[in-house]
One Martini backbone bead per residue (centre of mass of N, CA, C, O) as a GRO file, in nm:
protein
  174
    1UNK     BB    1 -11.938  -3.137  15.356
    2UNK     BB    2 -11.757  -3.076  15.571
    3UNK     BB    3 -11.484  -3.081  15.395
    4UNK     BB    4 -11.577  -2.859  15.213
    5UNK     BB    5 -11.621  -2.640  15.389
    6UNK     BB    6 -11.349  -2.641  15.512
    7UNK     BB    7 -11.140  -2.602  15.267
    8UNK     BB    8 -11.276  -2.299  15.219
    9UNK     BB    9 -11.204  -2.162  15.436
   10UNK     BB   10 -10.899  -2.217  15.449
   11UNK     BB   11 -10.890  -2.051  15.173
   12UNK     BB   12 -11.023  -1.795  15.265
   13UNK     BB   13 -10.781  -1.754  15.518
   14UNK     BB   14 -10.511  -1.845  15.359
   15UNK     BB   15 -10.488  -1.617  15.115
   16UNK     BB   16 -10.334  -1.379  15.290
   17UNK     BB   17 -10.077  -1.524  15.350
   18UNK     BB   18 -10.002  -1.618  15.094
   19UNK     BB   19 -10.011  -1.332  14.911
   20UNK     BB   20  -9.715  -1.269  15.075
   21UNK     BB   21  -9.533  -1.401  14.942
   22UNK     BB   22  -9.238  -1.240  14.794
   23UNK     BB   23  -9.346  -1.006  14.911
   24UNK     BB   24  -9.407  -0.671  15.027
   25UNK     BB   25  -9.578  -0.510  15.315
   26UNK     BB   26  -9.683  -0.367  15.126
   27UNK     BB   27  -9.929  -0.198  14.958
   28UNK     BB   28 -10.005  -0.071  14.664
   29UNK     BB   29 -10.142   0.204  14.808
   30UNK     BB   30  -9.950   0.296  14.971
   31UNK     BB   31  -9.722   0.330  14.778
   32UNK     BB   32  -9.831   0.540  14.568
   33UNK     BB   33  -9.907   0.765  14.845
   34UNK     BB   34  -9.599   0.778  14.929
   35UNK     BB   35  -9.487   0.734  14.600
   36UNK     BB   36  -9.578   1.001  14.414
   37UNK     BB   37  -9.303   1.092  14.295
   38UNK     BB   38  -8.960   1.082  14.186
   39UNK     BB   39  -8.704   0.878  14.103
   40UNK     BB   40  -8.397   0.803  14.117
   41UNK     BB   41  -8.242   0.557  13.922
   42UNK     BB   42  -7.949   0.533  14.065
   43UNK     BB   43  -8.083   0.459  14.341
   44UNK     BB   44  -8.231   0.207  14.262
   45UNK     BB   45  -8.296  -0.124  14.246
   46UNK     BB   46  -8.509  -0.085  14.010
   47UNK     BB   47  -8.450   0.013  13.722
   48UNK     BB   48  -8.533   0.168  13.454
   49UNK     BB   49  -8.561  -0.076  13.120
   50UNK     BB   50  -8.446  -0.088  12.823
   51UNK     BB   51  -8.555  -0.379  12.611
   52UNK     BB   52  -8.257  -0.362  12.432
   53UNK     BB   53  -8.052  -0.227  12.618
   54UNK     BB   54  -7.816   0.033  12.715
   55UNK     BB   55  -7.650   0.012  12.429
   56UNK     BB   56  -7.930   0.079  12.264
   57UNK     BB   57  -7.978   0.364  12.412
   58UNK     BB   58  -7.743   0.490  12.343
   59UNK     BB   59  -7.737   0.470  12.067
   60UNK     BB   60  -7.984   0.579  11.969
   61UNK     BB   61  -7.898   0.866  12.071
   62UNK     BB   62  -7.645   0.899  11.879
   63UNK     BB   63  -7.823   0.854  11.615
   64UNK     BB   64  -8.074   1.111  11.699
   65UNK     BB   65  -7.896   1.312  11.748
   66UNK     BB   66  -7.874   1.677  11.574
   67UNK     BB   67  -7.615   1.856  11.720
   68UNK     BB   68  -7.307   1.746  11.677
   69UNK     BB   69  -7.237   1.973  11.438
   70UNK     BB   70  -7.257   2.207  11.654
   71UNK     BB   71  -7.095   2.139  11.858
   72UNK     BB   72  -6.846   2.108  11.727
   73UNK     BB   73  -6.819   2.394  11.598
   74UNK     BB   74  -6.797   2.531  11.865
   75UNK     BB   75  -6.553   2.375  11.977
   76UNK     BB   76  -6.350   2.490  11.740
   77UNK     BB   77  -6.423   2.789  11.746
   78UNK     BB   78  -6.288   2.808  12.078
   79UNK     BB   79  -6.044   2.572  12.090
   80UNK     BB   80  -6.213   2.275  12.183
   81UNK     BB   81  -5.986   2.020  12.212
   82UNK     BB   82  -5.847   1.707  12.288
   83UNK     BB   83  -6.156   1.606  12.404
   84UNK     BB   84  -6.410   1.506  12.567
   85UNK     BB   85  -6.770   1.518  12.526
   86UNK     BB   86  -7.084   1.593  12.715
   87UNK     BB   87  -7.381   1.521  12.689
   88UNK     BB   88  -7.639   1.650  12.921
   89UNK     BB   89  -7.969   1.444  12.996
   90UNK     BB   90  -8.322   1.418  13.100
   91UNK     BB   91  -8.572   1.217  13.218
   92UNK     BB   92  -8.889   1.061  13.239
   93UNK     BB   93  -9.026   0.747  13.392
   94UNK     BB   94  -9.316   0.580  13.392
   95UNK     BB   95  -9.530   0.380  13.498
   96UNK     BB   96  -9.570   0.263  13.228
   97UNK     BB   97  -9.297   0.376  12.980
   98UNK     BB   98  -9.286   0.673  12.931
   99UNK     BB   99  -9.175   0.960  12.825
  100UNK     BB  100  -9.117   1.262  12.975
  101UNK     BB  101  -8.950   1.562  13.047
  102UNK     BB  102  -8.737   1.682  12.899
  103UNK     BB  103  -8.375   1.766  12.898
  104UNK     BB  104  -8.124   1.953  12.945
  105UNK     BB  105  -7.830   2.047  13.118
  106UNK     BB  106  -7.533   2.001  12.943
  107UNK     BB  107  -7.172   2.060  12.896
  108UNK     BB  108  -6.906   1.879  12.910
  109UNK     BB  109  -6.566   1.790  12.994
  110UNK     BB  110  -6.288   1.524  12.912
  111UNK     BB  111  -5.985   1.348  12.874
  112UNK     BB  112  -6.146   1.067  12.965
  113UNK     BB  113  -6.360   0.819  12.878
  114UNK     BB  114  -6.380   0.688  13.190
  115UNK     BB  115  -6.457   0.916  13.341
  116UNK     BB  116  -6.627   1.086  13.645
  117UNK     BB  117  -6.524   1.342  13.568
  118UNK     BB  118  -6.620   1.695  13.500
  119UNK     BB  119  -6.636   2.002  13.300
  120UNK     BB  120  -6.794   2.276  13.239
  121UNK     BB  121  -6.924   2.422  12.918
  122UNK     BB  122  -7.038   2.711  12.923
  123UNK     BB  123  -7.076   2.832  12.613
  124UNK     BB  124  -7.354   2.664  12.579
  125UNK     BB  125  -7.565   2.837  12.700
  126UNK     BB  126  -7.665   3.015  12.489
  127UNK     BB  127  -7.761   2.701  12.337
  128UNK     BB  128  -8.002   2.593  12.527
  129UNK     BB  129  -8.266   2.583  12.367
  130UNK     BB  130  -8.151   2.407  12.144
  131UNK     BB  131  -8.064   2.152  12.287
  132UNK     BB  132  -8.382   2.122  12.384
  133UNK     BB  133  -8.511   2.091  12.116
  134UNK     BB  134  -8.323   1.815  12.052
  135UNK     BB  135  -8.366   1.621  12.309
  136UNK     BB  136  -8.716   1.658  12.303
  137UNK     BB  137  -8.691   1.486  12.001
  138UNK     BB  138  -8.543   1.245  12.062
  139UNK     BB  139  -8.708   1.139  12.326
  140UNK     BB  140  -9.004   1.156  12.182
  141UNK     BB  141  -8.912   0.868  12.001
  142UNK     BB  142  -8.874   0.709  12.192
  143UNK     BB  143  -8.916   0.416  12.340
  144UNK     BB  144  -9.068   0.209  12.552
  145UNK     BB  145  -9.004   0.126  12.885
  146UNK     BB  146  -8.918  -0.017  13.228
  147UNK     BB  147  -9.008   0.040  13.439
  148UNK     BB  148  -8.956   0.093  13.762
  149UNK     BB  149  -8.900  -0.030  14.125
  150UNK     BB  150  -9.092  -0.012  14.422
  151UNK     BB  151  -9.195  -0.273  14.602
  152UNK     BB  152  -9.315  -0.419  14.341
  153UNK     BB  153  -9.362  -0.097  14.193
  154UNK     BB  154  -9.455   0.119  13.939
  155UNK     BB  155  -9.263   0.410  13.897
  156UNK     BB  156  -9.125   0.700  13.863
  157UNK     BB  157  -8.812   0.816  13.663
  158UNK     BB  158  -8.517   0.920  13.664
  159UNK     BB  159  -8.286   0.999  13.406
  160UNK     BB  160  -7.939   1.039  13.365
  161UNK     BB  161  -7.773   1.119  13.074
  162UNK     BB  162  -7.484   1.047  12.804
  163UNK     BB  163  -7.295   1.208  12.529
  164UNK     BB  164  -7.021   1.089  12.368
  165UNK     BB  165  -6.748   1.274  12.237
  166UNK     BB  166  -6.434   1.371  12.026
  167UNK     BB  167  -6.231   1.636  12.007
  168UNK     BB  168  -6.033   1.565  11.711
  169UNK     BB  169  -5.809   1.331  11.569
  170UNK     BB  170  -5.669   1.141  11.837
  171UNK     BB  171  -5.768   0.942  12.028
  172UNK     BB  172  -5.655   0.808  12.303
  173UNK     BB  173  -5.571   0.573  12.473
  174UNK     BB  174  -5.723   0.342  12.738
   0.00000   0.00000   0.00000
């Protein structure tokens, strides 16, 4: 009996120890209360991930954007040809992993495609209702994704992506 109520015992004070292996030292409830904000996602160590990969959310952005054929006519009717187009837009993956307050931010060009700056193309500011209204239909349609995570917890996180294509006839060679 003695041996019964010591493993017991043992078993009582010894499951706090043990149930921080592997954990970091805050608790649930302070992650929570401390970061109650949104984090950016480029920024975070496990970042919000769709659940079919990276490419996957690419391709669905692109093939369910409906504005394609807009941007396009209007950068061909400004003479803005022979570069890449970059819509750039934002949304919030909550610690659930649905999607809510889509975005549109801008629209860029660059030279290069895979080039890491680009100049912003003021004239389709015109049309940012128009981009806003395609960006948060295209976006609340999407699938749910994997939260972030900080502290091995589930957080709100925003992401920003763009779809990229080309205005020409032949993009150059990568």
């Amino acid at each position: 009996m003695r041996t019964l109520l010591a493993c017991f015992l043992f078993i009582l004070f010894s499951e706090g120890l043990l149930a921080q292996r592997g954990r970091p030292n805050m608790n649930v409830e302070l992650v929570r209360t401390a970061y109650g904000n949104v984090f950016e996602a480029s920024r975070m160590q496990y970042p919000p991930i769709f659940p079919m990969g990276l490419d996957s959310a690419l391709r669905y952005c692109f093939t369910h954007f409906e504005g394609m054929d807009s941007v396009l006519t209007y950068a061909i009717q400004r003479g803005d040809t022979g570069k890449y187009l970059r819509v750039y837009f934002s949304f919030i993956i909550t610690k659930e992993g649905s999607i809510y307050r889509p975005e549109f931010l801008h629209i860029g060009s660059t030279k290069y495609a895979k080039s890491s700056g680009y100049k912003i193309v003021r004239y389709f500011d015109e049309k940012k209702n128009y981009y806003q209204s395609i960006i948060g239909k295209m976006l609340m349609d999407m699938p749910f994704w994997k939260p972030g995570l900080v502290n091995l917890v589930p957080v709100d996180a925003r992401v920003v992506n763009y779809i990229q294509f080309w205005v020409g006839i032949n993009p150059p060679p990568n």
